[in-house]
C-alpha positions in Angstrom: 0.0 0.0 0.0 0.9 3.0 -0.6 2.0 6.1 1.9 1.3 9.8 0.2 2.0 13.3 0.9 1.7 16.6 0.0 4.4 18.9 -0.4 2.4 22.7 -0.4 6.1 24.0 0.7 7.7 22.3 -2.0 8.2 25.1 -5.3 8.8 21.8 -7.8 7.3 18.4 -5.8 3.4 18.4 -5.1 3.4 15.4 -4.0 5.0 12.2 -3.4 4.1 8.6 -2.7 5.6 5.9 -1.9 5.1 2.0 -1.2 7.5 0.3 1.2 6.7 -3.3 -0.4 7.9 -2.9 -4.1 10.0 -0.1 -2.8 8.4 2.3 -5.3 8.9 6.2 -5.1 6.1 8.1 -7.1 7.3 12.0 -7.6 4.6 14.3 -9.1 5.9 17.5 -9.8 3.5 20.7 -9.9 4.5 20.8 -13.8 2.3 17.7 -13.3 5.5 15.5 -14.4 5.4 12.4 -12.7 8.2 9.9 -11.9 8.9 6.0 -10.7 11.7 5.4 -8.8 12.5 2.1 -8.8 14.4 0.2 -5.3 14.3 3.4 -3.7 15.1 1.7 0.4 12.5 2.6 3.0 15.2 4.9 4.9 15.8 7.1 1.9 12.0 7.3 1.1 11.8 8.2 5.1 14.2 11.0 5.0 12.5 12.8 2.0 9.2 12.3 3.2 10.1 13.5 6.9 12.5 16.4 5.3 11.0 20.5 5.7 13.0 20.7 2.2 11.6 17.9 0.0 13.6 19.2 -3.0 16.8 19.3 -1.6 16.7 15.8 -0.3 15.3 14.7 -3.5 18.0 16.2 -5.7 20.5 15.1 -3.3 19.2 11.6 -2.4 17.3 10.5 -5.2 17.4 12.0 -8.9 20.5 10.5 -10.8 20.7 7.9 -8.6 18.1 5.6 -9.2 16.9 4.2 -12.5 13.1 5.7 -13.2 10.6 6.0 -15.8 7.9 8.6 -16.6 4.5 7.5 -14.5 1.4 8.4 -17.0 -1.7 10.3 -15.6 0.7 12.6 -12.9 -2.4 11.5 -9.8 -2.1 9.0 -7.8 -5.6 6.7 -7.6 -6.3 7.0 -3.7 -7.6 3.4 -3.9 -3.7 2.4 -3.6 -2.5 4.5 -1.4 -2.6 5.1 3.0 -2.2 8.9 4.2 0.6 9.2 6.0 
């Protein structure tokens, strides 16, 4: 299942997700780009989602280091996914 939040403070991330089984990082941007991050580990996905400065963790701790593809539709269904 997936965990969610919103990133209001964010200027680039709106939201991120993330789902501590397949170890899955969803990014949607407020462009309304949205990312997979593939074998992203639970503390990394922790420290972003815990972090007052989600894009400087994220462009510190997860773009360019792990393999990704474009996720179509930039929403998350909220059948799949757990506030956090």
């Amino acid at each position: 299942m997936w965990r969610i939040i919103d990133t209001p403070e964010s200027s680039n991330i709106r939201k991120i997700a993330y789902n501590p089984v397949t170890l899955t990082l969803r990014v949607i941007f407020k462009s309304n780009d949205a990312y997979e991050y593939a074998k992203v580990p639970n503390q990394v996905a922790g420290e972003l989602m815990a972090s007052p400065s989600v894009g400087s963790v994220f462009s510190r701790l997860i773009r360019n280091h792990y393999e990704f593809v474009k996720y179509q539709g930039g929403t998350i269904d909220q059948d799949e996914v757990s506030p956090v």
